[in-house]
C-alpha positions in Angstrom: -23.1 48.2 -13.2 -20.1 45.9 -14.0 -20.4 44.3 -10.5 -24.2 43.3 -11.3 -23.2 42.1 -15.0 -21.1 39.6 -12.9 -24.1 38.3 -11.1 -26.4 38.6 -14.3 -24.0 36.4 -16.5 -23.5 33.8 -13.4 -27.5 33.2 -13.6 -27.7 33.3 -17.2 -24.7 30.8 -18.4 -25.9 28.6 -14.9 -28.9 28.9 -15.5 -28.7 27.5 -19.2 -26.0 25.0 -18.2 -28.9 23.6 -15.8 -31.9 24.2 -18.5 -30.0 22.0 -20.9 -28.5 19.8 -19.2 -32.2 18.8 -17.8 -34.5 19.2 -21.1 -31.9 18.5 -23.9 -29.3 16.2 -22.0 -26.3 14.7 -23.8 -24.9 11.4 -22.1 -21.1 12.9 -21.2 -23.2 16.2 -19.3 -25.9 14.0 -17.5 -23.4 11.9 -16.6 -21.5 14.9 -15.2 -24.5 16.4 -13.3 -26.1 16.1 -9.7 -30.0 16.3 -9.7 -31.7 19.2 -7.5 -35.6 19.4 -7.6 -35.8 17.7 -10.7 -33.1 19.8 -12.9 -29.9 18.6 -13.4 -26.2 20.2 -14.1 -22.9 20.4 -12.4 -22.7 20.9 -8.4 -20.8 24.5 -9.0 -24.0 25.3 -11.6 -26.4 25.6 -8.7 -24.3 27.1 -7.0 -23.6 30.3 -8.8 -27.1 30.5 -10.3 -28.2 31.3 -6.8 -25.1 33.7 -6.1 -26.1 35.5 -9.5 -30.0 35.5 -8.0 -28.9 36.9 -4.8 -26.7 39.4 -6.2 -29.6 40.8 -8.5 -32.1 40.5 -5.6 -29.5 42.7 -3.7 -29.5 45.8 -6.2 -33.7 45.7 -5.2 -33.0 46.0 -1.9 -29.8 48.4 -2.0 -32.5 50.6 -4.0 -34.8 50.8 -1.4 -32.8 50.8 1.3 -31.5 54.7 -0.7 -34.9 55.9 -0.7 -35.9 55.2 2.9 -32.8 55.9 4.5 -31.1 58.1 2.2 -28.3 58.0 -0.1 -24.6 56.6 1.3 -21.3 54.3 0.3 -20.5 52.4 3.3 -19.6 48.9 3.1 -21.7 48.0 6.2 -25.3 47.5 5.2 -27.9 45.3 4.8 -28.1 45.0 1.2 -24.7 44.9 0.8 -24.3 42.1 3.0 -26.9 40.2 0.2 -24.4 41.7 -2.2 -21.3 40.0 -0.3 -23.1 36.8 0.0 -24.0 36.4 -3.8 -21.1 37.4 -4.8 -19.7 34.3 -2.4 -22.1 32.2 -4.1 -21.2 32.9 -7.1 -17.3 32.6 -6.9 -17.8 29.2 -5.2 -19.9 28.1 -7.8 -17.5 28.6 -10.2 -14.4 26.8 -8.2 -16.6 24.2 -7.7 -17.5 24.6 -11.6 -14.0 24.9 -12.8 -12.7 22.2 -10.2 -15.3 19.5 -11.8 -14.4 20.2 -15.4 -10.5 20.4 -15.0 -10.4 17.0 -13.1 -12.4 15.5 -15.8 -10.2 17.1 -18.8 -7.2 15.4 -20.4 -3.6 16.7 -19.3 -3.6 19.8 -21.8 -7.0 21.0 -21.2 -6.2 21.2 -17.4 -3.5 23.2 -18.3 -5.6 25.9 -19.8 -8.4 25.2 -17.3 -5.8 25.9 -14.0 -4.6 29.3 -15.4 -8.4 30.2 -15.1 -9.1 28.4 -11.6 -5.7 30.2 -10.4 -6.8 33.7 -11.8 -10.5 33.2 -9.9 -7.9 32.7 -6.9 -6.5 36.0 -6.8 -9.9 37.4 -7.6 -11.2 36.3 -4.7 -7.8 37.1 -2.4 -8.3 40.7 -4.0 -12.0 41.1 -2.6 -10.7 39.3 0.8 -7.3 42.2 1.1 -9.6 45.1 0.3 -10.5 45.6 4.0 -7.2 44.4 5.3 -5.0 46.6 2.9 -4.6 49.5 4.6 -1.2 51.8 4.9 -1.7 53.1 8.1 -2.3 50.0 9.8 0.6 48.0 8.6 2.7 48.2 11.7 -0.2 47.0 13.8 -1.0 43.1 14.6 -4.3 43.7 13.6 -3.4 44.1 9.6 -1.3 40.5 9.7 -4.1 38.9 11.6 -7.0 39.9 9.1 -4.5 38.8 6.1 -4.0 35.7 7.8 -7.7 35.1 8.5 -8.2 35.7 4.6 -5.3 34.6 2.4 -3.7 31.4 3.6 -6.8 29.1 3.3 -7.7 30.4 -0.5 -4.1 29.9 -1.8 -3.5 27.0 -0.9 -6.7 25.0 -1.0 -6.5 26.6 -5.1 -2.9 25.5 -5.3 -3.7 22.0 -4.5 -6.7 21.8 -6.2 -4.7 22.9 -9.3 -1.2 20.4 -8.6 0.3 22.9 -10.3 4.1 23.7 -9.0 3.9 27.3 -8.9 0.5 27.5 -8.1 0.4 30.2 -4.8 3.4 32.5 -6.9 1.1 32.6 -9.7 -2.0 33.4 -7.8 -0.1 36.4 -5.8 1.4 37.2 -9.0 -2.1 37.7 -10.9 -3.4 39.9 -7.5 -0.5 42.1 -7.8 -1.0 42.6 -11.2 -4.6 43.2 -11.0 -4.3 45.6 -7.9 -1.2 47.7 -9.5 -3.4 47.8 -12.8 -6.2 49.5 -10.2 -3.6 52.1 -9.2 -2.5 53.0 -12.5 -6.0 52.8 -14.2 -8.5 54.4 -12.4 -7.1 58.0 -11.6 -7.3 58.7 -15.7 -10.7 59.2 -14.9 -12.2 62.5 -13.9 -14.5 62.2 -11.0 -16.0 64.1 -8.4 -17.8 63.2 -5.1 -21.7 63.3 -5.5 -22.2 62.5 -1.6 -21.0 64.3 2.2 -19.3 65.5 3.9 -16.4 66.1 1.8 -13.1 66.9 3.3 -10.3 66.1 0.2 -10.2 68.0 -3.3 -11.1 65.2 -5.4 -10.6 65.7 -9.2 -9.9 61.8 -10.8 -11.1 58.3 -9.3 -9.3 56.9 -6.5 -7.9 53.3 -6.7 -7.3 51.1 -3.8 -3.7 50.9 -2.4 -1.1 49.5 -3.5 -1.1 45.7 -3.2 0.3 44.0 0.0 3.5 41.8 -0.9 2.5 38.7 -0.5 3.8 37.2 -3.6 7.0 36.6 -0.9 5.4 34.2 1.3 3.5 32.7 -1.6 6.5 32.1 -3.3 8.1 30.7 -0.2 5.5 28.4 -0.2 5.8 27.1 -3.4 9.6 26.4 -2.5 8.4 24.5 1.0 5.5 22.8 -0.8 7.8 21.3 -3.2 10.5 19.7 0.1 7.2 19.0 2.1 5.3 17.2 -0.1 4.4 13.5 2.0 4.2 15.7 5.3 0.9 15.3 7.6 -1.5 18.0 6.9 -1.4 19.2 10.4 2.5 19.6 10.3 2.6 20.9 7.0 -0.3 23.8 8.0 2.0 24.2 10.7 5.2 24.9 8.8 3.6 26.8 6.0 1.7 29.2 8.3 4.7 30.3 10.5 6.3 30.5 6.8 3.6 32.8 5.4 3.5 35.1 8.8 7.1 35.3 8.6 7.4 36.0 5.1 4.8 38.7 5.1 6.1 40.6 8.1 9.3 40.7 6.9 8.3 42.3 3.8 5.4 44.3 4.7 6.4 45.7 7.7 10.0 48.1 6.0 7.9 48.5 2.8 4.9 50.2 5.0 7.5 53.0 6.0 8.3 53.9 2.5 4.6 53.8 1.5 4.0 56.3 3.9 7.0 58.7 2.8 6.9 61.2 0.7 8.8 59.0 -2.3 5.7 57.0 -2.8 3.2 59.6 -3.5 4.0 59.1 -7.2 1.7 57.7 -10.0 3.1 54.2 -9.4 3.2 53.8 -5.8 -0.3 55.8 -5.6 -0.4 56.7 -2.0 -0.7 60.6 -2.6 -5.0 59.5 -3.8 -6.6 60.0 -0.8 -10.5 59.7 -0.8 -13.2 62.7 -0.4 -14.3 61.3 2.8 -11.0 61.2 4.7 -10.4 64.2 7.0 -7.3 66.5 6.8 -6.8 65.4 10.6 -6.9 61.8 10.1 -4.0 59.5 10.2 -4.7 58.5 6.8 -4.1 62.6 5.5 -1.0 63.1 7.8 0.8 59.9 6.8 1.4 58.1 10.4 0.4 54.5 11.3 -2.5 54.0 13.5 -1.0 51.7 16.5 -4.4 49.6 17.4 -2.9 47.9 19.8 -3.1 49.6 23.6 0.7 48.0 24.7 3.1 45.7 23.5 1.8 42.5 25.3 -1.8 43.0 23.3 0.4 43.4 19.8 2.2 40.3 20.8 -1.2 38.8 21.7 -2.9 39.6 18.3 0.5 38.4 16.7 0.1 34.9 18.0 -3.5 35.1 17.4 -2.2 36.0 13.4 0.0 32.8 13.6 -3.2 30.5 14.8 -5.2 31.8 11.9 -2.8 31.2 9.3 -2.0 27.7 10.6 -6.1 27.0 10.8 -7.1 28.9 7.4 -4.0 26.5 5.9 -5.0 23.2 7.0 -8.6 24.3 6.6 -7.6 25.5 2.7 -5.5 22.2 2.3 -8.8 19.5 3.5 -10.9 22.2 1.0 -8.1 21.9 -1.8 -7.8 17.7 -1.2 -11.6 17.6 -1.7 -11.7 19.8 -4.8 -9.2 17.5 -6.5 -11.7 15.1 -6.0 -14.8 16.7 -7.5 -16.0 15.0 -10.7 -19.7 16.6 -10.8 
């Protein structure tokens, strides 16, 4: 319910935003607008009117996908692939939104404006990482690969969107805030599985794990940034993607052996939730990492492949974040 509210309020404010913009237009907001089919409104207003439409058209679709195939919670399915792809519309729409109006405010309204554009940041990085955040997998290449793929280029192309110092400390920051918030929150609340097969005595909601640490390679990065900050874009990607592989691994990797001992499985930590659907035989259960990789030279391989996507996402995220700060419209 509070995931289609999102999408119901995106095509409502939008969709007003365009509506009067079009039919009751004041100089400073036409001026401010693109023209599509004849309506006019800001380039992130189209946008995220047709993520909020997607998204709604989705729950139609997840309905009857229920009744003729039956009832079931796995990520992987048509409708929730429309989900996925509204809900993309919709957070694009709003940087592009939020990008527009803070590069057309005065000084102190940017400031208030960038605290918003950063917190949509780690919104997003949190929807990216919940895929990728898994305990059991954090001494395989795999897990630094698929956070590479997925955090690099949205940190920084928001960091220099927002020319704000601290900008990829805070974004991390807000995540791990917002994910520890999950862990704390969500077992208060009695719960018990409505669907099969169930293999774990589930009395309370269980939350996500607990967040990945990279508010140490963000904050690296900020620190880099701040030295680097005439360096070509290639060189600088470069630099701050063997910075953010480095500074993850170095983390991650001794923190993923005391998430799966036996002092973590506290209300803090979280890691003693385990979902109805895991079985008692599963590495998940027993508390062992899953090694993906078949030998050493394919972790090594999938390594390097982890250091290519987090130089690409980063100079992908830094031409994204250069065009933002351009965005007027």
């Amino acid at each position: 319910m509070v995931i289609y509210m999102c999408g119901i309020l995106a095509g409502i404010s939008c969709g007003y935003m365009i509506l009067r913009t079009t039919f009751l237009p004041v100089a400073s907001e036409r001026a401010a607008s693109i023209r599509v089919w004849g309506f006019h409104a800001p380039l992130g207003a189209f946008i995220a009117a047709w993520g909020g439409i997607v998204m709604l058209s989705s729950a139609g679709f997840d309905n009857w996908w229920h009744a003729a195939y039956g009832l079931d919670a796995k990520l992987n399915s048509p409708p929730h692939w429309s989900l996925v792809l509204g809900v993309t519309g919709v957070q694009l729409g709003g940087i592009v939104l939020l990008a527009g109006t803070m590069n057309r405010s005065s000084e102190a309204a940017r400031k208030k404006l960038a605290f918003l554009f950063l917190y949509l940041g780690a919104t997003i990085i949190l929807l990216h990482l919940i895929l990728a955040n898994h305990r059991i997998l954090e001494h395989s290449a795999i897990c630094y690969a698929a956070v590479c793929g997925a955090v690099p280029g949205v940190m920084i192309a928001m960091a220099v969107a927002s020319g704000r110092r601290w900008a990829c400390t805070a974004i991390a920051a807000m995540y791990t805030i917002f994910a520890m918030a999950n862990v704390w929150i969500l077992p208060l609340f009695p719960a018990t599985p409505k669907l099969g097969p169930v293999y774990q005595h589930v009395t309370h909601l269980v939350p996500l794990d607990f967040p990945l640490l990279i508010i140490v390679p963000a904050f690296l990065w900020d620190c880099v940034r701040a030295k680097l900050r005439d360096t070509n874009r290639w060189a600088l990607a470069t630099i701050l993607g063997a910075v953010f592989l480095a500074g993850f691994v170095a983390v991650q990797w001794p923190f993923a052996d005391f998430l799966l001992s036996p002092w973590s499985r506290n209300w803090f930590f979280g890691t003693g939730y385990i979902p109805y659907f895991t079985q008692p035989t599963s590495h998940t259960a027993m508390n062992e990492f899953y090694q993906a990789a078949a030998s050493r030279t394919q972790f090594w391989l999938v390594m390097a492949a982890a250091l290519g996507l987090a130089i690409l996402t980063t100079r992908i995220g830094l031409a994204c974040g250069g065009w933002l700060r351009k965005v007027r419209r």
